[in-house]
C-alpha positions as CSV (number, residue, x, y, z in Angstrom):
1,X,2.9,-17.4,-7.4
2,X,0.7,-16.3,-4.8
3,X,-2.6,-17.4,-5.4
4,X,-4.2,-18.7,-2.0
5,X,-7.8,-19.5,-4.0
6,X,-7.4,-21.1,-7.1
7,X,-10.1,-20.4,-9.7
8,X,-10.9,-22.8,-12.3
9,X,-12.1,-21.9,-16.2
10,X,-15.1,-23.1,-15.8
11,X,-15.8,-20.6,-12.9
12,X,-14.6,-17.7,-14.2
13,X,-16.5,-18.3,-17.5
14,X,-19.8,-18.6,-15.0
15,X,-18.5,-15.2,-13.3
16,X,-17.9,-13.5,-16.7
17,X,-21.1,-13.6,-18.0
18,X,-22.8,-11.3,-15.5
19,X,-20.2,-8.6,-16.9
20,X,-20.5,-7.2,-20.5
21,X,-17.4,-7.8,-21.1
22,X,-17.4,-10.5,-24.0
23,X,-15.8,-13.9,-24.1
24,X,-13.1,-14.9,-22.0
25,X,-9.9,-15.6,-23.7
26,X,-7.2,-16.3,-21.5
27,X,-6.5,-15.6,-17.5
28,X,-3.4,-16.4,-15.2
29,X,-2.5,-16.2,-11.6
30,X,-0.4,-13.2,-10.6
31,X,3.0,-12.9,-9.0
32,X,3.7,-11.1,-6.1
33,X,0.7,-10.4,-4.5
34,X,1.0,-11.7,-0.5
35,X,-2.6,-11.0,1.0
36,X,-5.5,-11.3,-1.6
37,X,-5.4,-13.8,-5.1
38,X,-5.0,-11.6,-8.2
39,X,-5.5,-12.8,-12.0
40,X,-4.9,-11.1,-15.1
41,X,-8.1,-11.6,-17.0
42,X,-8.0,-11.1,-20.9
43,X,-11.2,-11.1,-22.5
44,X,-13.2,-9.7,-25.5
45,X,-14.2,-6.5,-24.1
46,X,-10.7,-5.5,-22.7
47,X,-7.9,-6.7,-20.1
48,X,-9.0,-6.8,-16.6
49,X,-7.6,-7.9,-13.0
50,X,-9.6,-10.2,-10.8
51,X,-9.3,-10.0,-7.0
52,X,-10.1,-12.1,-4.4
53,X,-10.1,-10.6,-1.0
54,X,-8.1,-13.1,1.4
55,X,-7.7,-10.6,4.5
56,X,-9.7,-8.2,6.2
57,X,-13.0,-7.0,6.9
58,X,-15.5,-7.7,4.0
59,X,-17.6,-5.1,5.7
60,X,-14.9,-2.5,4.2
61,X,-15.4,-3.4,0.7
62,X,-17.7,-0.7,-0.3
63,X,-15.2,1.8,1.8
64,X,-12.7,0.7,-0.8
65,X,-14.7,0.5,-4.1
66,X,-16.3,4.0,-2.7
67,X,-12.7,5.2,-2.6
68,X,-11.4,4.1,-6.2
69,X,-14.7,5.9,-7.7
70,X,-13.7,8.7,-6.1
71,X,-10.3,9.0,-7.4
72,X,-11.2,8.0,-10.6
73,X,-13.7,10.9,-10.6
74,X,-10.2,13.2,-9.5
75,X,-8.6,12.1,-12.8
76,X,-6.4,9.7,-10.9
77,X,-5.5,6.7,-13.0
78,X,-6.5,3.9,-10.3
79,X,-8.8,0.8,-10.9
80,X,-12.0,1.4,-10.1
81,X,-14.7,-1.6,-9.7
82,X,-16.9,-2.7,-12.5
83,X,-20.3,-3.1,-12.2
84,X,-22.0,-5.9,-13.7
85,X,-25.3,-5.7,-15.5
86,X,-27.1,-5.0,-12.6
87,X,-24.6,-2.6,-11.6
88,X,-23.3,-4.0,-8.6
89,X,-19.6,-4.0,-8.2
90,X,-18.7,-6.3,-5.5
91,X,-19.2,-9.8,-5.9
92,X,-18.7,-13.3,-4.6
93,X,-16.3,-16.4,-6.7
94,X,-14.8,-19.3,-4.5
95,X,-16.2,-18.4,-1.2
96,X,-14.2,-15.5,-1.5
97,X,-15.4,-11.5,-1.9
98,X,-14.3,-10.5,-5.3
99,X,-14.0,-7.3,-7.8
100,X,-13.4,-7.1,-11.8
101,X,-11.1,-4.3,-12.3
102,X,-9.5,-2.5,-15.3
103,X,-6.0,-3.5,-16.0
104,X,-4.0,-0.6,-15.8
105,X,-1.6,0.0,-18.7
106,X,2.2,0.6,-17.7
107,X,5.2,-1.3,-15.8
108,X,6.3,-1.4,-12.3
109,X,9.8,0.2,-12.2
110,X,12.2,-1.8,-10.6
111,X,15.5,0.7,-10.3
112,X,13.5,4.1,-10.0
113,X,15.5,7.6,-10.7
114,X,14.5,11.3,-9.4
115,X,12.0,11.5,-11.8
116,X,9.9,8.2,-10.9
117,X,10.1,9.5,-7.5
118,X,9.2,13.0,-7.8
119,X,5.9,11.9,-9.7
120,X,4.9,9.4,-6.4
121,X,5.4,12.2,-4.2
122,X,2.9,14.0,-6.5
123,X,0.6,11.4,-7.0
124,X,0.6,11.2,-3.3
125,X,0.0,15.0,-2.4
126,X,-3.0,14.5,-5.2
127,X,-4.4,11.4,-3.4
128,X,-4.7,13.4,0.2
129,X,-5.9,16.1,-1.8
130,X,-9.0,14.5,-3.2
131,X,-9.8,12.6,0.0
132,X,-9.5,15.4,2.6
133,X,-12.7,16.7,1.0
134,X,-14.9,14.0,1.0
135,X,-16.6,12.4,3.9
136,X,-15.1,9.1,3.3
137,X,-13.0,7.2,6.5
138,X,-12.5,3.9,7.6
139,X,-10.0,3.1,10.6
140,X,-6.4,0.7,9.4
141,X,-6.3,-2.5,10.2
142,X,-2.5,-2.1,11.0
143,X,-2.6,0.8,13.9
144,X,-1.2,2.1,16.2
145,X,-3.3,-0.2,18.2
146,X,-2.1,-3.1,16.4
147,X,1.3,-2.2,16.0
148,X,2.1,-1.8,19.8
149,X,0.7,-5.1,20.4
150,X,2.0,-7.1,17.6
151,X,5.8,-5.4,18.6
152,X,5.4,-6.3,21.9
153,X,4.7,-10.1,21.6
154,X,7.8,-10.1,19.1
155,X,9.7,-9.0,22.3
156,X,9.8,-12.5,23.9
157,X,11.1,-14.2,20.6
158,X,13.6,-11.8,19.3
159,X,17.6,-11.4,19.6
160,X,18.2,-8.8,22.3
161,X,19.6,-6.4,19.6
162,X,16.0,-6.3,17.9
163,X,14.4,-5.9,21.4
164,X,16.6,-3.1,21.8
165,X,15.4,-1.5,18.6
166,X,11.5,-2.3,19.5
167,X,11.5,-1.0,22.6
168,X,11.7,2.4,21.9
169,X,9.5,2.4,19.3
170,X,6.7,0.7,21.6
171,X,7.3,3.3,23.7
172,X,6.7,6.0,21.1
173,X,3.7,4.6,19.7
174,X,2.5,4.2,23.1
175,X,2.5,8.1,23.8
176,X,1.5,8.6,20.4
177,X,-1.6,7.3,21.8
178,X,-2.2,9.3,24.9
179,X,-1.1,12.4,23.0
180,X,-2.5,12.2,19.2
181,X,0.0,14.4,16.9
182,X,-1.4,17.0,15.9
183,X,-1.1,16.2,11.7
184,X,-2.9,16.4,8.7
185,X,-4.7,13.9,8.0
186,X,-6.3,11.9,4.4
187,X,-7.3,8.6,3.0
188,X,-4.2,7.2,2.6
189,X,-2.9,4.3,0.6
190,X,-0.5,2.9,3.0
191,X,0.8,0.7,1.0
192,X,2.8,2.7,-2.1
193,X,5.8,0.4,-2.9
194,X,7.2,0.1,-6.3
195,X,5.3,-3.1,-7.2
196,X,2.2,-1.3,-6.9
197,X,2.5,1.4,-9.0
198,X,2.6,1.4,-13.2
199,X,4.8,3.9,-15.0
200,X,5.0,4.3,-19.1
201,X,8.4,6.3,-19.0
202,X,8.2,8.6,-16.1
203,X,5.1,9.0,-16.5
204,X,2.9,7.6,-14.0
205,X,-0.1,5.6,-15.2
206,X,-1.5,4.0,-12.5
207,X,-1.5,2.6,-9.1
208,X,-2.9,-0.6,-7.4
209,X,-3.6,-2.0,-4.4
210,X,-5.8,-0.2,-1.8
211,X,-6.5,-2.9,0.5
212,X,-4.5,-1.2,3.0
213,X,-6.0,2.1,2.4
214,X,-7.7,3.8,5.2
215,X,-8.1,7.5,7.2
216,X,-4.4,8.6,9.0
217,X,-1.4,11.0,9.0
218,X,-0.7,11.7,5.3
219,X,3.1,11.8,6.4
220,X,2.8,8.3,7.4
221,X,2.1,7.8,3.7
222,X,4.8,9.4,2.6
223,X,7.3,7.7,4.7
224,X,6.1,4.1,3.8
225,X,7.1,5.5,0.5
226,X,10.1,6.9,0.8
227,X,11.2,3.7,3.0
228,X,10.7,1.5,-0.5
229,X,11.6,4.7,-3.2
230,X,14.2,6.1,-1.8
231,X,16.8,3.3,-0.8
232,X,20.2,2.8,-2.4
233,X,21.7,-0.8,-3.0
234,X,23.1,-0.4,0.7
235,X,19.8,0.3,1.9
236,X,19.9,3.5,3.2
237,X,18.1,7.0,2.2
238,X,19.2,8.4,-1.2
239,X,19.8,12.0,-1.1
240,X,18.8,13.5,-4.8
241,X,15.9,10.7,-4.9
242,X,13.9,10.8,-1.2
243,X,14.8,14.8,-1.7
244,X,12.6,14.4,-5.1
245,X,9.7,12.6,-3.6
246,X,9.5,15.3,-1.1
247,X,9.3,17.8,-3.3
248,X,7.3,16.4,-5.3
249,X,4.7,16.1,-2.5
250,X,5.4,19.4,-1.4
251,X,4.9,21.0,-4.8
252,X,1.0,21.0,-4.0
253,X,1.2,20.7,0.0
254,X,4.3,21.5,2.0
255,X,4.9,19.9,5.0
256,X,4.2,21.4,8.5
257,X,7.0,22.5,11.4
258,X,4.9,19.8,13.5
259,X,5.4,17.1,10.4
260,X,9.0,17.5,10.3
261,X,9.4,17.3,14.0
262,X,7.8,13.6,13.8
263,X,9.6,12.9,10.2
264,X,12.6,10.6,11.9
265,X,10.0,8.9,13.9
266,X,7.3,8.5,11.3
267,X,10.0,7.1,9.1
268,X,10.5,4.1,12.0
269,X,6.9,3.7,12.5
270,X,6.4,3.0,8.9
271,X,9.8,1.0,8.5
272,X,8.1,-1.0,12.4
273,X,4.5,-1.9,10.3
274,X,5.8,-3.4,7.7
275,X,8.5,-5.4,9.5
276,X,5.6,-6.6,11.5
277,X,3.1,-7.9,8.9
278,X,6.4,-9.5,7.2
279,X,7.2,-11.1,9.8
280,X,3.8,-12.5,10.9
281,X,3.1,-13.6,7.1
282,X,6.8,-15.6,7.7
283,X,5.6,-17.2,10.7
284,X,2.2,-18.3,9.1
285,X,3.6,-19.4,5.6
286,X,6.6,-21.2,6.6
287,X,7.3,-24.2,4.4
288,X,4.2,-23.5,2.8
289,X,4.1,-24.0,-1.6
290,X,3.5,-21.4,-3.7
291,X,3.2,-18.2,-1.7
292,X,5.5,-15.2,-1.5
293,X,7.0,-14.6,1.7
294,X,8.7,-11.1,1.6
295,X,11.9,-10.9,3.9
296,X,11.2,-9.0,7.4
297,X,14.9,-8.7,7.9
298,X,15.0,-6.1,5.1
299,X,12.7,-3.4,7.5
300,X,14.3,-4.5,10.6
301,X,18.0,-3.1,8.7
302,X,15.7,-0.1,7.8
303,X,14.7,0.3,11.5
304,X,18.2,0.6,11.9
305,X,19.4,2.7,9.7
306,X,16.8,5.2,10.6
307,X,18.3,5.9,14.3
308,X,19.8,9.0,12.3
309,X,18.0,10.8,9.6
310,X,19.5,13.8,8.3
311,X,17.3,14.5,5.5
312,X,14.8,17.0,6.1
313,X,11.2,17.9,5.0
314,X,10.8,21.2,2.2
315,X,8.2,23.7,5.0
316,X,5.0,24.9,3.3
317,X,6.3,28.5,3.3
């Protein structure tokens, strides 16, 4: 279980009651999570999740709970911040930031089909949507900046093979930096995997998780998807499903000449980031109890099976 703050009953009782949300009943630590400490909360009032913010800039917190009010606003099914009594929605428990959320009803899908992933490519294109019009921005923690760094102090302690598959991708990012695509750009969620979003059915009831959100290339987005989506047990693309998310995304904005010029790429760069932060967090947490450590060698198999891609993007027409 990944819980990196414990919270006690007796402190959570003390946090509740500046929420009108009646008695608590029960709470529990949540698997899964690898960067903040999550509970499920059950109380009088309703079933809620409690985070505490492990990583990050605190001074982004409003960015985010500004961002969940105004998808919630949209119609999007996310959970957005309660306020307490005196209406403010971020808080402090444990030395840590924290926020009461709703708990969003549902179940993560573990073996998704077309239809799961035509209705995240949706849910995607919906999200840019009702971000591109708002003023609202705040720069990743997990750039381009960070990412060329981070890959190129790998270099000295990886196997040649993986150096040979870094090195072109510093490269890339590197010119990506003198010469800024020319993309469209959103808020983006950054990190849409299957564990963070609900489903009743195929229909999609909520998703989790923003603490990576922040301003970028929408594709980007999409290919952090895809990369979890769209895989088949060997671990490459899946025609009829990545095909599905596409469309599905492209079913309220297609996709640019420019945007499927940088689709191969943008599928590495997403496959690179999160290869990166697993590998860091393996590092950090080795031998340590009680906290998820995801596998980095899945993404660096992805970074490899992504020196082809012959699956292309549907063009806004």
């Amino acid at each position: 279980m990944s819980v990196f703050t414990p919270v006690s009953r007796e402190q959570l009782d003390a946090f509740l009651a500046g929420f009108e949300v009646g008695r608590l009943i029960d709470f529990q630590g949540i698997d899964g999570g690898s960067e903040n400490s999550n509970f499920f909360v059950s109380c009088i009032g309703g079933e809620f999740v409690l985070t505490l913010i492990e990583r990050g800039d605190p001074q982004a917190l409003p960015f985010f709970v500004e961002l969940l009010d105004c998808l919630h606003q949209a119609g999007l099914a996310v959970p957005y911040a309660v306020a307490d009594r005196q209406g403010n929605a971020l808080h402090q428990l444990n030395g840590k930031q924290a926020l009461l959320q709703p708990r969003l009803a549902g179940q993560h899908v573990e073996r998704p089909d077309a239809a799961h992933c035509e209705a995240v490519g949706r849910w995607l294109a919906q999200l840019h949507a009702a971000t591109r019009v708002t003023s609202l921005t705040r720069q990743s923690e997990r750039g381009l900046a960070w990412m060329r760094a981070q890959a190129s102090e790998q270099l000295a302690r990886q196997p040649a093979s993986t150096v040979a598959l870094l090195q072109p991708l510093i490269e890339l990012i590197g010119g990506w930096q003198q010469q800024v695509p020319e993309l469209p750009r959103a808020v983006l969620h950054a990190d849409l995997f299957r564990d963070n979003v609900m489903f009743d059915g195929h229909h999609l009831s909520g998703v989790i998780d923003f603490y990576n959100a922040a301003s970028g290339w929408a594709l980007y987005d999409v290919a952090i998807a895809v990369n979890d989506w769209c895989l088949d047990q060997a671990g490459a693309l899946e025609p009829r499903r990545t095909r599905a998310l596409l469309a599905g995304y492209a079913a309220l904005r297609g996709f640019t000449p420019t945007e499927q010029a940088c689709w191969p790429d943008m599928l590495r760069l997403a496959a690179l980031r999160f290869w990166l932060s697993r590998q860091i967090a393996a590092e950090r947490h080795a031998g340590q109890a009680g906290v998820l450590v995801k596998d980095p060698g899945h993404f660096l198999q992805l970074l490899q099976r992504h020196q082809t891609v012959e699956i292309r993007l549907p063009l806004a027409l």
